[in-house]
N, C-alpha and C positions, 0 to 999 in steps of 0.2 A: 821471097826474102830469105836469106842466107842467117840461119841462128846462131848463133855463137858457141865456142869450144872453152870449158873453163874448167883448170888443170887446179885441186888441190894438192898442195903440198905433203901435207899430211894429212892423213886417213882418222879424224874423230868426229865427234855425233856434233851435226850442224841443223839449226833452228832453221827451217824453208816452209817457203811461202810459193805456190804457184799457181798462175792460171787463177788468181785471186781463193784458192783453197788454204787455208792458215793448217799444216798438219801437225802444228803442237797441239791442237785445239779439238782433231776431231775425232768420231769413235773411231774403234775398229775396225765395224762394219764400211766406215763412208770413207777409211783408208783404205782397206781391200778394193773398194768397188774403184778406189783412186789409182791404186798403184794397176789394177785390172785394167781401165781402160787409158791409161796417160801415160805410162812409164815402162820400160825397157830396162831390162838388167842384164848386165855382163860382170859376171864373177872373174877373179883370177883365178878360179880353179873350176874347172869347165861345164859343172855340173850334167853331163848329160848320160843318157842313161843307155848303158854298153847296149841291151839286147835290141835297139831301134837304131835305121840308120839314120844317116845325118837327114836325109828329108822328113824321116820321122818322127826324130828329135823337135824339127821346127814346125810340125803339124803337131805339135801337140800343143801349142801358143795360138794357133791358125784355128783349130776347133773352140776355144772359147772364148774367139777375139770378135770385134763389132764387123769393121773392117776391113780384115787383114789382107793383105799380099799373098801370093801363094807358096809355099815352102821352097819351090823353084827358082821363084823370082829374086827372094829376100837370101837362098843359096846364090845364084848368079850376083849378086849385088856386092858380094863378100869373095869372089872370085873360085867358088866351088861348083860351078857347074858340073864338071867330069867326073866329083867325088862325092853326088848326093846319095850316091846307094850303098855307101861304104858304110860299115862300124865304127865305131869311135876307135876299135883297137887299130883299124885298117889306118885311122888318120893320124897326121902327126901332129906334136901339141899346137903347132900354127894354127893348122889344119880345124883343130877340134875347139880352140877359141874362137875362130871364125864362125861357124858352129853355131858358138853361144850366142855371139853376134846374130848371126842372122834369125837366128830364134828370138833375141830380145827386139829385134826392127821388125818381124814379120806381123806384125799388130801394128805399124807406123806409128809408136810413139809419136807423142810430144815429147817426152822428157827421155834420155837416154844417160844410164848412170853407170858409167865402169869403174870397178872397183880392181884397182890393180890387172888393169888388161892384158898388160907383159911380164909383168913379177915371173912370170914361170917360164918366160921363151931366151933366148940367145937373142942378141943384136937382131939379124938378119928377119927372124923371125916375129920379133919384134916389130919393128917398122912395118912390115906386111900387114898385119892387123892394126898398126895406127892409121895404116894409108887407108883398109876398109872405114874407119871408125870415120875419116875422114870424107869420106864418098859417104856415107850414107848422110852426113849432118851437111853436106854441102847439096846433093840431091833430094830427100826426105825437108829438108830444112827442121831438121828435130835437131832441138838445145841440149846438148852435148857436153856432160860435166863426166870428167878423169880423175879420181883421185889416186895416186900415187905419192910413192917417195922421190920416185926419178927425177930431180929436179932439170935436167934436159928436157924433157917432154912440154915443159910450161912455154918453150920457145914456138909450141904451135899452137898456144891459146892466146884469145880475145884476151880474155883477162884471168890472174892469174892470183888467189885469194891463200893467202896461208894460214893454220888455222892452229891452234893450239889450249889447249883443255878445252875443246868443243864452242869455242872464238874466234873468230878472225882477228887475224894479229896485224895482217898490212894485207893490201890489198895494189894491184897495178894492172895497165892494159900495157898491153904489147901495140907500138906502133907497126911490126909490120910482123905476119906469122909466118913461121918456117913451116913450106911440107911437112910431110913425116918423113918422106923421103932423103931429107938435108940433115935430120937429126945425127949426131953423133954420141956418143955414150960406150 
């Protein structure tokens, strides 16, 4: 079963509930152990770390995950096969989001949360990493929440919540999703 893509508007602190876990509600410890084993993060800014390369970047999610994919696999799925032994200097910012990507899938999330996945790239480059974001939630079947400003982007989500002073302000489903690849912007 094919999970859903759901695009915020805007970027503020939202009350969630999943997988029947209430996270206003629980300690520290039992959100560590939650966001450890359920959840995938992709920053807009690529967090990874220069002196490892990109396979090594995503083995280091792969060593304290239950079980994960292989660094190879979760690179190939993001479309870096050819570029796993590179630097992050060597890779371009497409490049080095994808990166992030396949590091936050290489544990197979449930939940998969990017925070500004494009803020940093050009058009082009852009969509390339939508189009991954999209192959892993349609393959993985992992629920796929964007939050962005780009209001374009919401044209590839299920549903599409906007949020303000940390509220949902209106909320809508899309009848029919655009690729990533149709986007314009």
């Amino acid at each position: 079963m094919r999970k859903k893509i759901i695009a915020f508007l805007t970027c503020m602190h939202l009350a969630l509930a999943f997988a029947g876990v209430d996270v206003n509600q629980a300690s520290e410890a039992d959100l560590t152990q939650y966001r450890r084993a359920h959840v995938g993060f992709v920053f807009q800014f690529y967090n990874l770390i220069p002196s490892l390369t990109a396979r090594e970047n995503v083995a280091l999610i792969t060593d304290i995950s239950r079980d994960p994919m292989k660094p190879e696999e979760a690179l190939e799925m993001v479309g870096l096969s050819s570029r796993m032994d590179h630097f992050p200097s060597q890779l371009s910012g497409g490049e080095q989001q994808r990166v992030a990507i396949a590091r936050a899938i290489a544990k197979r999330p449930e939940v998969l949360l990017c925070d500004e996945p494009t803020g940093a790239l050009d058009v082009t480059t852009g969509i390339t990493v939508l189009e991954a974001v999209e192959r892993i939630n349609r393959e993985l079947g992992t629920l796929t929440v964007v939050i962005t400003h780009n209001a374009v982007m919401a044209e590839m989500a299920d549903r599409v919540l906007h949020l303000s002073d940390g509220r949902i302000v209106s909320s809508h489903r899309n009848s029919q999703r655009l690729p990533a690849s149709q986007l314009k912007w």
